[in-house]
FINU-422844 format. One record per residue (C-alpha): y, x, z. Coordinates in nm, 3 decimals, m for minus. Each point is the difference from the previous one (the first is absolute). Example, Ala and Ser with C-alpha at 12.3 -4.5 7.8 and 13.67 -1.06 7.14 Angstrom:
2
<pt <m0.450, 1.230, 0.780>> <pt <0.344, 0.137, m0.066>> 
//
This chain:
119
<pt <m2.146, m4.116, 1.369>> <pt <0.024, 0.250, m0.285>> <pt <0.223, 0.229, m0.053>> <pt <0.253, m0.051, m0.260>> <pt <0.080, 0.252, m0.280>> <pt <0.347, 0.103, m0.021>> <pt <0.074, 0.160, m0.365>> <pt <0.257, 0.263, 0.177>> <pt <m0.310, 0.139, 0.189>> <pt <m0.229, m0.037, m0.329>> <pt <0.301, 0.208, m0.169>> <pt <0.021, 0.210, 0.227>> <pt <m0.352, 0.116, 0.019>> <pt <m0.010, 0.007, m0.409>> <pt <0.299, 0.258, 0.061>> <pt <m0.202, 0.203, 0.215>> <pt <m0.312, 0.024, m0.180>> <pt <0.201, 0.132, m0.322>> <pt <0.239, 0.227, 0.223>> <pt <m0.387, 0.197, 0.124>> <pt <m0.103, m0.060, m0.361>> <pt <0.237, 0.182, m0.099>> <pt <0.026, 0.284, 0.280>> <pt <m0.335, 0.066, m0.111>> <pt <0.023, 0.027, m0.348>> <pt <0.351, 0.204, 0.057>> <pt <m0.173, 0.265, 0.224>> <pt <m0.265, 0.012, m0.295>> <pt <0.235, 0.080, m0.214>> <pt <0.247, 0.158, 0.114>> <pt <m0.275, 0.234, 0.272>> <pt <m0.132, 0.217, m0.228>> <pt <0.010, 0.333, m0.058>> <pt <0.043, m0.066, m0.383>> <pt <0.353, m0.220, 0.029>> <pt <0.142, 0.250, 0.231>> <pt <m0.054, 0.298, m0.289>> <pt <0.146, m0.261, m0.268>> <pt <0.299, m0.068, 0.210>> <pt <0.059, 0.372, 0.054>> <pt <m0.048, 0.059, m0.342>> <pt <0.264, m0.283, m0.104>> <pt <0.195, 0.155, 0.263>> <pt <0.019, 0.298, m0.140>> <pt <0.033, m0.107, m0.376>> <pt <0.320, m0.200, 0.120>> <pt <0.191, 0.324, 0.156>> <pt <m0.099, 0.159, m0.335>> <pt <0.168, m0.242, m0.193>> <pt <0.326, 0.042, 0.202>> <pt <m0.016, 0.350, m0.004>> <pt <m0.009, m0.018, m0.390>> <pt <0.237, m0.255, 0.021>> <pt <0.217, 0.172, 0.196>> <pt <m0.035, 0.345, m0.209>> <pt <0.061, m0.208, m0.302>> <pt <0.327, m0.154, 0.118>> <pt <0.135, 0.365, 0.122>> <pt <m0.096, 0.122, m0.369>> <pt <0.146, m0.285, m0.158>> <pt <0.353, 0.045, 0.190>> <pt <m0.038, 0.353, m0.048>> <pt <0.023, m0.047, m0.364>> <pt <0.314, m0.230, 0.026>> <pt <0.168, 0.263, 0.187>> <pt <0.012, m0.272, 0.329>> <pt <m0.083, 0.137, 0.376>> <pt <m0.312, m0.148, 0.113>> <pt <m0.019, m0.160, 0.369>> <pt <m0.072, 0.389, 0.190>> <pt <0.270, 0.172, m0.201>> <pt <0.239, m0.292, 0.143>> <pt <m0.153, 0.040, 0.369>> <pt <m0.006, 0.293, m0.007>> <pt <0.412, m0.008, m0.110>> <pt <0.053, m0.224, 0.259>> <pt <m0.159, 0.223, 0.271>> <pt <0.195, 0.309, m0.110>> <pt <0.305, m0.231, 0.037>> <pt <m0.101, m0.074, 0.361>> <pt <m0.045, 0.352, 0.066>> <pt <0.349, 0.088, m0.115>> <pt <0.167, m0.264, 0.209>> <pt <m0.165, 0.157, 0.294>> <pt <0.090, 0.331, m0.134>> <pt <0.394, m0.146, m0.028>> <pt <m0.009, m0.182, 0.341>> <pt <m0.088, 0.325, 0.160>> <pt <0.284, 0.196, m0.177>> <pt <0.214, m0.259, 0.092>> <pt <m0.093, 0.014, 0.418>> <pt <0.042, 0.365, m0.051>> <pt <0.398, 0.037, m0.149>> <pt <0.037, m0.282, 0.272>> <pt <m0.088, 0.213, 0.235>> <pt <0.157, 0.306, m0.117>> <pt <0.342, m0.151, 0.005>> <pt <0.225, 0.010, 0.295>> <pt <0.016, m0.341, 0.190>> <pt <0.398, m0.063, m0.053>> <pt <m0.030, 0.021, m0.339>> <pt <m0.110, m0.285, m0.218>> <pt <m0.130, m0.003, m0.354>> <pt <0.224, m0.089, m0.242>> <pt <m0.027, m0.388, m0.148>> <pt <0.069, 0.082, m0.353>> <pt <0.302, 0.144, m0.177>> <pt <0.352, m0.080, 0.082>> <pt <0.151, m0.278, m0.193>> <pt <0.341, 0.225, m0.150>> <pt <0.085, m0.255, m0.239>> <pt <0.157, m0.365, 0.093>> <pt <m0.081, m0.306, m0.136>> <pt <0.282, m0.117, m0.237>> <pt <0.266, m0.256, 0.155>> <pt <0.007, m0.357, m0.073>> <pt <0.336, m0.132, m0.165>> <pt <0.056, m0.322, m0.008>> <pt <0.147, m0.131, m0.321>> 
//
């Protein structure tokens, strides 16, 4: 008795052939010596272009008088250093004061809050 064709095995096979078709052409193309100096090349044109891009935006807020994004980081890192700076102060006047005595809250509230009348 033959043997029946099933068109999932006939697709199947058609799917493989162009899946080693195009391996092959892909290693081809993609194997040489020649794309991997163009893709270095286009690598290196892209950081370019940000680098200019980058310089361009710094001049550009520059002239508007506006920080640019390492003046504000590096604000926010002084900021970070000065709360650690603070937070050690702070431990040491904590330390330095006897243990009965307690930091004062605030001032003291001298004047009263006006009484209600009714009428």
């Amino acid at each position: 008795m033959a043997k029946e064709n099933n068109p999932m095995d006939s697709m199947r096979n058609a799917i493989g052939d162009l899946e080693t078709r195009f391996d092959e052409m892909a290693k081809a193309v993609f194997g040489t010596e020649a794309f991997g100096k163009v893709t270095g090349k286009a690598t290196e044109i892209g950081v370019k272009a940000q680098k200019q891009m980058t310089d361009q935006m710094s001049r550009n807020l520059e002239f508007f008088n506006m920080p640019s994004r390492s003046d504000v980081t590096a604000i926010g890192e002084r900021l970070m250093s000065m709360e650690d700076k603070l937070i050690r102060i702070e431990t040491a006047l904590e330390k330095l004061l006897p243990a009965d005595v307690k930091p004062a809250a605030g001032p003291k509230r001298t004047r009263k809050p006006p009484s209600k009348s009714k009428g």
